[in-house]
gemmi code that builds the backbone of each chain (N, CA, C; Angstrom):
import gemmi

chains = {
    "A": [
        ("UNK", (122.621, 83.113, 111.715), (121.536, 84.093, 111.857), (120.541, 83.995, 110.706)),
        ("UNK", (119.220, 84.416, 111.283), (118.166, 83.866, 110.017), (118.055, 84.653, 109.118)),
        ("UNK", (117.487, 84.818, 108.126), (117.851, 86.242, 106.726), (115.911, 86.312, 106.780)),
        ("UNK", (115.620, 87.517, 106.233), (114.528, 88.301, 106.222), (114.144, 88.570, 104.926)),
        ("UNK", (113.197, 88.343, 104.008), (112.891, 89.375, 103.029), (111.563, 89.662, 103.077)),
        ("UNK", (111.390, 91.131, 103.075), (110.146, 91.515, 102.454), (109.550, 90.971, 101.241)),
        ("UNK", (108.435, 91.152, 101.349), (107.673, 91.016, 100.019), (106.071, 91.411, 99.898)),
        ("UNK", (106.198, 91.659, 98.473), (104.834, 92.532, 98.181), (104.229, 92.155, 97.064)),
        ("UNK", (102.519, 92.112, 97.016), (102.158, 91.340, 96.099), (101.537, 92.938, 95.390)),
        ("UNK", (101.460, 93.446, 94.540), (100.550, 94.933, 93.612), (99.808, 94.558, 92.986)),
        ("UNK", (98.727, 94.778, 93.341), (97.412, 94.788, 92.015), (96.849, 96.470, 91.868)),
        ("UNK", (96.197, 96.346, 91.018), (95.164, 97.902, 90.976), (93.785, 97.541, 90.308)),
        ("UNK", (92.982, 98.354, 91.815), (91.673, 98.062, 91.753), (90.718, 99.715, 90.583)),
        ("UNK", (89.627, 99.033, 90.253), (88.907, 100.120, 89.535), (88.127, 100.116, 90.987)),
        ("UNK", (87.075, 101.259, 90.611), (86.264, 101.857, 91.445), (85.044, 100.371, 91.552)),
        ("UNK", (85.202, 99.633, 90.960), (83.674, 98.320, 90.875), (84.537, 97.793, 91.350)),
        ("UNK", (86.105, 96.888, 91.238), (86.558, 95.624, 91.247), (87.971, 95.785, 91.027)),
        ("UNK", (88.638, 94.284, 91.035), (90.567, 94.006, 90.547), (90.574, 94.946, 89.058)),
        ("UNK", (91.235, 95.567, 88.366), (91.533, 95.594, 87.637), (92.361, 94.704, 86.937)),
        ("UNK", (94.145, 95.068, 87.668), (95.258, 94.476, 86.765), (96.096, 93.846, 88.377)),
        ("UNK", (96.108, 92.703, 87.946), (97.222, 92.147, 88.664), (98.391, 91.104, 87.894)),
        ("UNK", (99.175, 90.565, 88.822), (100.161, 90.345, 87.762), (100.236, 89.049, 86.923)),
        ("UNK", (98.474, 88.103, 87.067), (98.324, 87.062, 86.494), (97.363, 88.212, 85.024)),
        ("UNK", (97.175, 88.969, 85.205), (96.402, 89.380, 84.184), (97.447, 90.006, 83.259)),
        ("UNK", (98.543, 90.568, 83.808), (99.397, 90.855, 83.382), (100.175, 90.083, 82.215)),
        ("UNK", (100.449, 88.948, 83.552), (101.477, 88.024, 82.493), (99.991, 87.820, 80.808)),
        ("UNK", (99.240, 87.390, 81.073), (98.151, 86.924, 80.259), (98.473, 88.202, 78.993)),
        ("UNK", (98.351, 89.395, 79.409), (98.318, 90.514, 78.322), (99.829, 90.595, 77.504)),
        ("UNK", (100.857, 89.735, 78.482), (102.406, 89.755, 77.575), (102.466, 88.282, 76.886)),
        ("UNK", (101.180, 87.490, 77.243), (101.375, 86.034, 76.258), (100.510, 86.588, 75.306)),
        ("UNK", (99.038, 87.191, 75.722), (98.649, 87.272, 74.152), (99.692, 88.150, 73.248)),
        ("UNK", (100.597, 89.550, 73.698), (101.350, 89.805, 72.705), (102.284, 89.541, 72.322)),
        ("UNK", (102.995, 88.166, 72.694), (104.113, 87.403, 72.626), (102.954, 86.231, 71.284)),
        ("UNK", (102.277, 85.934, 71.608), (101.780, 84.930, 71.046), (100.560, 85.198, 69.433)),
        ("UNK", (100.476, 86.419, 69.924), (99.209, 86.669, 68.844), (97.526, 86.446, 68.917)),
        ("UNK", (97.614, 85.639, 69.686), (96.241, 85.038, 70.072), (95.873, 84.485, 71.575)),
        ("UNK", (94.553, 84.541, 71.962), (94.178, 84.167, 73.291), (94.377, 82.863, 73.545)),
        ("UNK", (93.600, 82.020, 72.282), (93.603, 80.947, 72.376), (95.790, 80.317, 73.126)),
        ("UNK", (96.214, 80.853, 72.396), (97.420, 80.107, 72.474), (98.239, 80.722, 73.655)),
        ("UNK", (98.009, 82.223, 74.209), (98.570, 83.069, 75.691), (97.789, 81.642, 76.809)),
        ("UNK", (96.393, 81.395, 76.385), (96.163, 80.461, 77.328), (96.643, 79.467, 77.412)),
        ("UNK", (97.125, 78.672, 76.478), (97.568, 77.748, 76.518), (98.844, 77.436, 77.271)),
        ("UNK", (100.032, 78.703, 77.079), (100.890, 78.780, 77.504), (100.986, 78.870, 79.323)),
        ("UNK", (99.867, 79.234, 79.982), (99.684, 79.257, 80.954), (98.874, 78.315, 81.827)),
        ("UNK", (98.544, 77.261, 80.879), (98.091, 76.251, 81.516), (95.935, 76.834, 81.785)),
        ("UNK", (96.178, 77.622, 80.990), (94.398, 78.080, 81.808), (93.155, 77.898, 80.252)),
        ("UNK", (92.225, 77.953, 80.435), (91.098, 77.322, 79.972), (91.197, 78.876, 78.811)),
        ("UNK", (90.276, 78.777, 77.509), (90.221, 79.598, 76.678), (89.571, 80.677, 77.484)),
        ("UNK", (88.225, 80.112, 77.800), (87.195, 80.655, 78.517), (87.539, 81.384, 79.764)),
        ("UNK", (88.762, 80.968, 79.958), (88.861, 81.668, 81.418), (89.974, 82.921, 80.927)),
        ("UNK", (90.575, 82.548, 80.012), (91.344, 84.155, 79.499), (90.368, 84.689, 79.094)),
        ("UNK", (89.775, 83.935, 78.140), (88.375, 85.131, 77.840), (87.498, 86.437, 78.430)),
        ("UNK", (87.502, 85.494, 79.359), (86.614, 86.091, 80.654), (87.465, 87.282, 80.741)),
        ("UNK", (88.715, 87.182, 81.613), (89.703, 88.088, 82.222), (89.660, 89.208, 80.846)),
        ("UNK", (90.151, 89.171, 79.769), (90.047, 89.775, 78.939), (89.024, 90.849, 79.137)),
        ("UNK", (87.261, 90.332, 78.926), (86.361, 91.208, 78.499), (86.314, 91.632, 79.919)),
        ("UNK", (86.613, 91.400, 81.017), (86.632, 92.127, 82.281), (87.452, 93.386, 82.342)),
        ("UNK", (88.454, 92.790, 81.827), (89.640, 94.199, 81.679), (89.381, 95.204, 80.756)),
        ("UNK", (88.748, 94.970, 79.647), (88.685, 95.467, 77.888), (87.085, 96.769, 79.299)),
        ("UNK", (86.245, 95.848, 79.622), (85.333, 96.562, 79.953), (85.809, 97.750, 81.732)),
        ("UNK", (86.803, 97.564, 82.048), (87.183, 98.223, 83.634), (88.488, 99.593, 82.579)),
        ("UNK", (88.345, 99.593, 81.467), (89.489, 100.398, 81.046), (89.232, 100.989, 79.494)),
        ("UNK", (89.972, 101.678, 78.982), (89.919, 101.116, 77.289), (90.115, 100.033, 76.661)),
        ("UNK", (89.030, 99.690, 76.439), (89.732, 98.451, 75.608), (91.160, 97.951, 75.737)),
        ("UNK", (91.889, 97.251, 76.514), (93.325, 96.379, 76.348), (93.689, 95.371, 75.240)),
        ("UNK", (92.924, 94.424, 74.947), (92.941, 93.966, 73.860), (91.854, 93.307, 72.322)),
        ("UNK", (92.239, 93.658, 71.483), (91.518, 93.809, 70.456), (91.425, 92.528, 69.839)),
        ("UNK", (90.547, 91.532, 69.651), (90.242, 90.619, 68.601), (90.396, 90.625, 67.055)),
        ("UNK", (90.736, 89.615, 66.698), (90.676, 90.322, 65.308), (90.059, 88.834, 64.614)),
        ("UNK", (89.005, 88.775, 64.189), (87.828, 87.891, 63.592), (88.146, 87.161, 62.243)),
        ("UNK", (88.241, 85.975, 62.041), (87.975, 85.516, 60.404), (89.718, 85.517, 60.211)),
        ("UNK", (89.682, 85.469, 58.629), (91.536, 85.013, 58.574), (92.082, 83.530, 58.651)),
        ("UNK", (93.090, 83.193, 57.597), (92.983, 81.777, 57.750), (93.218, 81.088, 59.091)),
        ("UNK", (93.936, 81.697, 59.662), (94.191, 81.027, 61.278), (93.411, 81.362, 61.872)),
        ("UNK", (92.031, 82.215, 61.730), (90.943, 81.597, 63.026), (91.501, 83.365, 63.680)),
        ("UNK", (90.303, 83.598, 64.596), (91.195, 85.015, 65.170), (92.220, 85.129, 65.978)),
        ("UNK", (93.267, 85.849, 65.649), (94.084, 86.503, 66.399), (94.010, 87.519, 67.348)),
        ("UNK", (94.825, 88.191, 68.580), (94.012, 89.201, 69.134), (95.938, 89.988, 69.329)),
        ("UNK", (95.827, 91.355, 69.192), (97.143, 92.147, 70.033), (95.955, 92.687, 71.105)),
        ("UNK", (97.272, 93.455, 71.256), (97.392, 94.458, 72.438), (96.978, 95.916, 71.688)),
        ("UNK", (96.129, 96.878, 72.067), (96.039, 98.065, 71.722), (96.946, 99.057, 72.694)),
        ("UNK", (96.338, 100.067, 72.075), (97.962, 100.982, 73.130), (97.860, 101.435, 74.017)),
        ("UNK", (96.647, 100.896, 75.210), (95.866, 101.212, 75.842), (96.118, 100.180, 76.786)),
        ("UNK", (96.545, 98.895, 76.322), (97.050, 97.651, 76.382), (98.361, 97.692, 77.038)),
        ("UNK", (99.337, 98.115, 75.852), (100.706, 98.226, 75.768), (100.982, 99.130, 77.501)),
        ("UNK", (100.119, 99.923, 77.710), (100.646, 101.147, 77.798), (100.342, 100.254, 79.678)),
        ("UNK", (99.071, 99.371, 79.724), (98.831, 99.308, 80.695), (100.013, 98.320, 81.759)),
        ("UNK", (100.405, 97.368, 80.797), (101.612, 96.791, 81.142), (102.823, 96.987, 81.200)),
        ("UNK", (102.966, 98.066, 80.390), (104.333, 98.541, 80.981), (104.209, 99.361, 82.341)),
        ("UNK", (103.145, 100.025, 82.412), (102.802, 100.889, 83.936), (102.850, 100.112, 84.864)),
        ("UNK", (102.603, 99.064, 84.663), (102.068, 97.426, 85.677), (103.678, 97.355, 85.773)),
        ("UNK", (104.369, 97.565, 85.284), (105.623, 96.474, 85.174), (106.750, 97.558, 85.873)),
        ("UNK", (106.414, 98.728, 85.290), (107.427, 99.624, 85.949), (106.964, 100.007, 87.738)),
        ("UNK", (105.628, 100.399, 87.721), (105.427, 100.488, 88.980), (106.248, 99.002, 90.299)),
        ("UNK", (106.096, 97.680, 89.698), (106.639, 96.841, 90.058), (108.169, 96.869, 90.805)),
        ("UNK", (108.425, 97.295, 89.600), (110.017, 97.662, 89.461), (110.822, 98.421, 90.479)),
        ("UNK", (110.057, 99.421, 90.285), (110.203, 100.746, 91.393), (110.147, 100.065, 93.279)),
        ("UNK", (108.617, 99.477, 93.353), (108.573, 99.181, 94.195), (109.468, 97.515, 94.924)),
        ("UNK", (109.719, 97.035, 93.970), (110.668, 95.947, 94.013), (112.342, 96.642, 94.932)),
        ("UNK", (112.930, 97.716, 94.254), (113.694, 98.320, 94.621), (113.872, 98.579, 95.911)),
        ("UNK", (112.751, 99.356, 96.345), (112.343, 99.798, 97.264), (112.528, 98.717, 98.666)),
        ("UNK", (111.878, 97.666, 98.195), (111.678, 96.639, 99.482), (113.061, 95.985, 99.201)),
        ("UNK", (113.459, 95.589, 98.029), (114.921, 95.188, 98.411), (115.963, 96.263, 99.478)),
        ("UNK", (116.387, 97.269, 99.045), (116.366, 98.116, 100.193), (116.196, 98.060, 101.679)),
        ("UNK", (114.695, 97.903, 101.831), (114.243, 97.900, 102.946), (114.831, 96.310, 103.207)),
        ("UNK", (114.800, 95.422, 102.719), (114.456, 93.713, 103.119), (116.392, 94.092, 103.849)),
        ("UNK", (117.167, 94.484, 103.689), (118.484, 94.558, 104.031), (118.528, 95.333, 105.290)),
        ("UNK", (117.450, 96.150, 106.098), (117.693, 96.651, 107.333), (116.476, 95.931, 107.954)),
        ("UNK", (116.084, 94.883, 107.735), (114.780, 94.474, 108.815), (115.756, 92.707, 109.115)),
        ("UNK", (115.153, 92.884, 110.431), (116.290, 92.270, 112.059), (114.976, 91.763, 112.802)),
        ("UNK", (115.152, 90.613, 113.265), (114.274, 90.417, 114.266), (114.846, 89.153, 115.387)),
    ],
    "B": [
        ("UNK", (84.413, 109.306, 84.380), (86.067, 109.040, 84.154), (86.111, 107.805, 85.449)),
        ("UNK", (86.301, 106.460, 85.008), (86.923, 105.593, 86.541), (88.266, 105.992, 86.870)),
        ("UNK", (88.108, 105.834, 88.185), (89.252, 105.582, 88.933), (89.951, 104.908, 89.193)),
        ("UNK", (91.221, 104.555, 89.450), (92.526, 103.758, 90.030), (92.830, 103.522, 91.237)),
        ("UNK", (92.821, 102.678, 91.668), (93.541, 102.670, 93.211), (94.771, 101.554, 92.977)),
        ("UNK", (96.467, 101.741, 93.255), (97.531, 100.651, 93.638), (97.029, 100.447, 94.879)),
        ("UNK", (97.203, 99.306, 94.870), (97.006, 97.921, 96.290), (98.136, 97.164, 96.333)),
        ("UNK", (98.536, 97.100, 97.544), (99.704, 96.330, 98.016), (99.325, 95.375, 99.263)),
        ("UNK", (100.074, 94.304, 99.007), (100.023, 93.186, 100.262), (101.488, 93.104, 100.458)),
        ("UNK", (101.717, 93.154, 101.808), (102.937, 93.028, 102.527), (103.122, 92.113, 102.850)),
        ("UNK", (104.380, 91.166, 103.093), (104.817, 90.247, 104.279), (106.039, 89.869, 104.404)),
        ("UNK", (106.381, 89.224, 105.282), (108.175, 88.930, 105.810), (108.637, 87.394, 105.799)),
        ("UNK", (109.072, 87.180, 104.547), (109.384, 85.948, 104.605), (110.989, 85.745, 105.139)),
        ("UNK", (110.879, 84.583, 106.631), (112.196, 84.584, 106.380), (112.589, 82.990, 105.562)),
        ("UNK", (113.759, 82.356, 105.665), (114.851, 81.363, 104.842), (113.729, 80.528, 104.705)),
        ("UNK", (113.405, 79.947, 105.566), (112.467, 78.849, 105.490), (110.807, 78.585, 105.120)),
        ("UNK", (110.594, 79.784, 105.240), (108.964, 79.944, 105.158), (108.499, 81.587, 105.430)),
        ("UNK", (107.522, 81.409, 105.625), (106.521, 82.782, 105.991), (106.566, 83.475, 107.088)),
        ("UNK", (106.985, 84.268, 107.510), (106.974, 84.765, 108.871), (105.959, 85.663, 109.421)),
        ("UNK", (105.914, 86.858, 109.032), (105.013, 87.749, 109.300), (104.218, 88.056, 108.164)),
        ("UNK", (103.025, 88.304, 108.308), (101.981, 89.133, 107.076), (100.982, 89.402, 108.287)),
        ("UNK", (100.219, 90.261, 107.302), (99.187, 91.074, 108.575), (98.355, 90.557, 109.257)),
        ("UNK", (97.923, 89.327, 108.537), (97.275, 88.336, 109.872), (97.876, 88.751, 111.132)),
        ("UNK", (99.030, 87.847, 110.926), (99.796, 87.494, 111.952), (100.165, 88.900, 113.361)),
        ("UNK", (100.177, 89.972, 112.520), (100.421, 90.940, 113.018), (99.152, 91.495, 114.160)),
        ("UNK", (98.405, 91.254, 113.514), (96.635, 91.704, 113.915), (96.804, 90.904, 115.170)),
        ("UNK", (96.898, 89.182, 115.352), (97.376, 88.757, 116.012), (97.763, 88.714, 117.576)),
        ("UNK", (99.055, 89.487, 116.742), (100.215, 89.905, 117.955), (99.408, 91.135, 118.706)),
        ("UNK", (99.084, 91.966, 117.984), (98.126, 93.327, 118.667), (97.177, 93.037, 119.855)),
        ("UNK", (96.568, 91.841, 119.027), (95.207, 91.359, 120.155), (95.774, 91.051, 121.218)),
        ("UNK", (96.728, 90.060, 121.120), (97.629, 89.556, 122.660), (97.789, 90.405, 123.379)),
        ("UNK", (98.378, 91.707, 122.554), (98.827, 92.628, 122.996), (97.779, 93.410, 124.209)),
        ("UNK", (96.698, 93.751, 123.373), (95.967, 94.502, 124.100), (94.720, 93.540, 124.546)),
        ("UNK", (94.857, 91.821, 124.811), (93.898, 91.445, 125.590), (94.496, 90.922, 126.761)),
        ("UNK", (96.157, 90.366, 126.479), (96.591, 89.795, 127.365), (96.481, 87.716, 127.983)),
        ("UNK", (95.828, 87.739, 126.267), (96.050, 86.192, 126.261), (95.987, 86.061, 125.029)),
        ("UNK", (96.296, 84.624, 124.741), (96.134, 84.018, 123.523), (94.876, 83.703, 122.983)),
        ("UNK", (94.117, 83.347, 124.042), (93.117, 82.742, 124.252), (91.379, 83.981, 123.698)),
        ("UNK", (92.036, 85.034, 124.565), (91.585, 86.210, 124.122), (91.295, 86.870, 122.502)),
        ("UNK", (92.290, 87.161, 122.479), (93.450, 87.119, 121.173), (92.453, 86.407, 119.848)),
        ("UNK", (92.412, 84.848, 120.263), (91.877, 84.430, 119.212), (90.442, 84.990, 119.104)),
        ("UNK", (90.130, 84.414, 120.238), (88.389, 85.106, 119.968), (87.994, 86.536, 119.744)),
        ("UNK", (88.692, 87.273, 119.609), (88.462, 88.239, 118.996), (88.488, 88.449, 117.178)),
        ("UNK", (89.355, 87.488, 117.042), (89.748, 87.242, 115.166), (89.047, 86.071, 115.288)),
        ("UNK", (87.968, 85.583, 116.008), (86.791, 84.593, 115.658), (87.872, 83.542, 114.794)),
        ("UNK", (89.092, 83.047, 115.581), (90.404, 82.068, 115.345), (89.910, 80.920, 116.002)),
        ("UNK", (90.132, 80.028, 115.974), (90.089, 78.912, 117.048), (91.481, 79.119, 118.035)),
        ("UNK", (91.717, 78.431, 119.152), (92.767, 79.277, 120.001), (94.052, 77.762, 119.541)),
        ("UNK", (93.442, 77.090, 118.787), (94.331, 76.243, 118.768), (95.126, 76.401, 117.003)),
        ("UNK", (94.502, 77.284, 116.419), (94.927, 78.025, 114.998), (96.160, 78.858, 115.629)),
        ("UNK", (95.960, 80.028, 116.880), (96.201, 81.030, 116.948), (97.643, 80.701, 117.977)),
        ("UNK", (97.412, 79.740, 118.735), (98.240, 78.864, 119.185), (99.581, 78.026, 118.148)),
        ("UNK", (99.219, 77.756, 117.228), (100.508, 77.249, 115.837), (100.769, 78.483, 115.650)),
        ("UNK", (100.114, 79.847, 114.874), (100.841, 80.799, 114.236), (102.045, 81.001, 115.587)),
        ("UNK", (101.492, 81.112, 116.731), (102.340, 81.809, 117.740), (103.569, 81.242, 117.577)),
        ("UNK", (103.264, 79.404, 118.009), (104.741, 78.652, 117.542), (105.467, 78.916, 116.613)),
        ("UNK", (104.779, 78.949, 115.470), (105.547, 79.473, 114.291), (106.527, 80.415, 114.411)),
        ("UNK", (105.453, 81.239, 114.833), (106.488, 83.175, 115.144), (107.824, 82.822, 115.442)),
        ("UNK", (107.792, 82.073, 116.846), (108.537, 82.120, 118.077), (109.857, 81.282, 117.385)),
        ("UNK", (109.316, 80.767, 116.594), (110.400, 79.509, 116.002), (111.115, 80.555, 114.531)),
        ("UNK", (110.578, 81.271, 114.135), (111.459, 81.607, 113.110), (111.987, 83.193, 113.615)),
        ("UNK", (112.187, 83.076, 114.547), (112.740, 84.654, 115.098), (113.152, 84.771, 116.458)),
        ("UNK", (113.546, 85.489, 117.459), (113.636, 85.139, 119.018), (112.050, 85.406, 119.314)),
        ("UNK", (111.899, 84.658, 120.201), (110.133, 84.538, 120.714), (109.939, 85.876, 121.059)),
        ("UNK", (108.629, 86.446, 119.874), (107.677, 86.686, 119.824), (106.737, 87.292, 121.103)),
        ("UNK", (106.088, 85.830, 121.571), (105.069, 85.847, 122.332), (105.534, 85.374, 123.680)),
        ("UNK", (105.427, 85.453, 125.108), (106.013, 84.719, 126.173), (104.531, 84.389, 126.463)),
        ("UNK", (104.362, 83.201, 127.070), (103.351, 82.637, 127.691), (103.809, 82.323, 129.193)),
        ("UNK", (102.604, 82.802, 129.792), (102.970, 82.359, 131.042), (101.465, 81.659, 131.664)),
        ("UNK", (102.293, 80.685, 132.519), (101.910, 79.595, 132.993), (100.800, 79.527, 134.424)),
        ("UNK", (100.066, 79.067, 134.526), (99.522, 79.307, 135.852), (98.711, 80.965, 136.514)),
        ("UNK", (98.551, 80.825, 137.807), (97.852, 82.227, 138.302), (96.520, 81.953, 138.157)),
        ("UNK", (95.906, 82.744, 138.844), (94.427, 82.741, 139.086), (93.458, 82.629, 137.391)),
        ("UNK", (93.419, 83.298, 136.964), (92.793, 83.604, 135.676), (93.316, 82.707, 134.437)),
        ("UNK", (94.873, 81.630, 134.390), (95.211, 80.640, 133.797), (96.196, 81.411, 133.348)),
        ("UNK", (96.965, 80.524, 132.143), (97.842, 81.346, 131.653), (97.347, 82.524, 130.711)),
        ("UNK", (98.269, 83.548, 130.844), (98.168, 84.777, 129.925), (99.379, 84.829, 129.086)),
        ("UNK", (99.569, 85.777, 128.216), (100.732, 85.985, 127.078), (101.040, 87.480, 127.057)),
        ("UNK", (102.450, 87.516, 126.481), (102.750, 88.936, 126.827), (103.963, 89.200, 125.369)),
        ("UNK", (103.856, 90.020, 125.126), (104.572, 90.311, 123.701), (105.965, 90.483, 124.406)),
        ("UNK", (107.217, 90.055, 123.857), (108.160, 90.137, 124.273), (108.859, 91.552, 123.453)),
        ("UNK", (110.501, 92.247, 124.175), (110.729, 93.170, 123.129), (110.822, 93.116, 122.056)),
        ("UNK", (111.067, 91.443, 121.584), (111.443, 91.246, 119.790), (109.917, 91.021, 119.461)),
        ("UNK", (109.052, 90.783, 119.831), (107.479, 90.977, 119.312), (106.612, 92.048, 119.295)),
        ("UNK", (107.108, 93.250, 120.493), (106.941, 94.827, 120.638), (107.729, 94.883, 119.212)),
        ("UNK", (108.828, 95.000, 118.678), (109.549, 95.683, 117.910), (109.123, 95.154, 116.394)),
        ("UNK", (108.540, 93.792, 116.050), (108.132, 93.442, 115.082), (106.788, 93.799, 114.325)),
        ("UNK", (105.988, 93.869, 115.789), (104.756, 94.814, 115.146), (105.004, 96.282, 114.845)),
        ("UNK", (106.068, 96.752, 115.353), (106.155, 98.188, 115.133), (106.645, 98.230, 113.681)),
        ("UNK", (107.980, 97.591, 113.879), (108.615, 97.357, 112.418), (107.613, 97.257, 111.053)),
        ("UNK", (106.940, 96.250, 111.569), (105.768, 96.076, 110.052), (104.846, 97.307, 110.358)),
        ("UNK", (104.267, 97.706, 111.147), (103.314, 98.758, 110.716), (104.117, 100.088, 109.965)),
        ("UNK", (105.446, 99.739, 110.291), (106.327, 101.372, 110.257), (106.280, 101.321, 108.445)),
        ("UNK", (106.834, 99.938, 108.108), (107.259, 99.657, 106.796), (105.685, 99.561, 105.958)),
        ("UNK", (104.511, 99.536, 106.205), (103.264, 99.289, 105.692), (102.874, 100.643, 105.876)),
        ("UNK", (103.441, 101.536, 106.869), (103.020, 103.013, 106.562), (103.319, 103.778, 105.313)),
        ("UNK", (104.758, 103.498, 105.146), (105.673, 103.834, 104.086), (105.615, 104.142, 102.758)),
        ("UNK", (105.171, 102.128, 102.762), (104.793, 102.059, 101.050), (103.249, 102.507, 101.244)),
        ("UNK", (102.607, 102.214, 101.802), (101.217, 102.969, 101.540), (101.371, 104.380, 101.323)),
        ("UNK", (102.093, 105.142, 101.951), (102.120, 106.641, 101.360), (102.618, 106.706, 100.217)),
        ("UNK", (103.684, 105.535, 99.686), (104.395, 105.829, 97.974), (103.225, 105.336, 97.330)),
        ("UNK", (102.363, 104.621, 97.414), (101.389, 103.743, 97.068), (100.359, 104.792, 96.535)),
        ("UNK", (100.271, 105.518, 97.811), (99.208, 106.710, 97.614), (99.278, 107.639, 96.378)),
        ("UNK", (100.465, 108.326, 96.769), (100.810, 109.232, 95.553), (101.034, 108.157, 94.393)),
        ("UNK", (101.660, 107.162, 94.051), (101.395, 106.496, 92.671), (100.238, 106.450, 92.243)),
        ("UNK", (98.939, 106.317, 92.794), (97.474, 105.856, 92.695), (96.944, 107.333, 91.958)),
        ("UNK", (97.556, 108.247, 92.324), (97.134, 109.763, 91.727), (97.773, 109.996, 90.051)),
        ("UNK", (98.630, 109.002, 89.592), (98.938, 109.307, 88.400), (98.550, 108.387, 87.629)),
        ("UNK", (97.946, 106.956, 88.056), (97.681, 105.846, 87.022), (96.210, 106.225, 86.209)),
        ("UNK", (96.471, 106.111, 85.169), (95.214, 106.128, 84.402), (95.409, 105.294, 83.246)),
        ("UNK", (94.246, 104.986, 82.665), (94.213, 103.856, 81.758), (93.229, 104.184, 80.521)),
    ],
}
model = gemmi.Model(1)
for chain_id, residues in chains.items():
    chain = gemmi.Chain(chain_id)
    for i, (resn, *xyz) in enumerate(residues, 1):
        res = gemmi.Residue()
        res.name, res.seqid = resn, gemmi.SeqId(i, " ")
        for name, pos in zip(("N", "CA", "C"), xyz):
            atom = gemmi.Atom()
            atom.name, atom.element = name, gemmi.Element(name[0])
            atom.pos, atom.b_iso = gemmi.Position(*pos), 0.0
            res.add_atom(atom)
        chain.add_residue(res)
    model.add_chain(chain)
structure = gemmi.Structure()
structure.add_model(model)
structure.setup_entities()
């Protein structure tokens, strides 16, 4: 007999556009795993410019998420503000919850 | 103050591949309520030979779906079988669901 699973992809939109989905996501747990954009991108295989981008898209659809930090012998670094922090763990728990949920469900759907 | 909206995409993967997502579902409806395939597609501006594979598809990863029938004045027509009645119900039932948990989550996210 064939097996079934649900599945669900979550993003959250602002009132203009995407906000947070879970490539922007992962991006906001490499820059604070990593310290810097330059190197969250790297880890993901994507262009400076293109975290960049995502960044000032997000920094501008919210409070500020993450903060640059300019000059310094290594060139800038960037964290997470708590605005940041706060947005990925919401991202991550809402996930969670709803992950549950469809596992659940994925165990009574028959066809 | 912007606003938040959670967004969810649904679908039913079974062992081997993709089974249902709302395309597919939209689909099954049209058959439903045109009474061909042929129909069906041109209404989702499909080619009938696109709309024609998903069907195979269906039929192949679940008990068929769609019955086609052969011949008669007007050519062949298609007719949702009970396991294709019960699959569109199933997914709209389960896409009602989380959209209502969806809903009320969307009332507490802020950023």
């Amino acid at each position: 007999m064939k097996k079934y699973a649900l599945r669900i992809r979550i993003w959250i939109d602002e009132d203009d556009g995407p906000f947070l989905g879970i490539g922007r996501v992962i991006l906001l747990e490499n820059i604070k795993e990593t310290g810097s954009i330059t190197n969250a991108a790297k880890s993901m295989k994507m262009s400076y410019r293109q975290a960049w981008q995502l960044v000032e898209d997000m920094n501008k659809r919210a409070s500020p998420l993450v903060e640059k930090m300019s000059g310094g012998k290594k060139g800038g670094g960037a964290i997470l503000t708590e605005a940041g922090e706060n947005a990925v763990r919401e991202f991550r728990n809402i996930e969670q919850e709803l992950n549950l949920i469809i596992a659940n469900k994925s165990k009574t759907i028959k066809f």
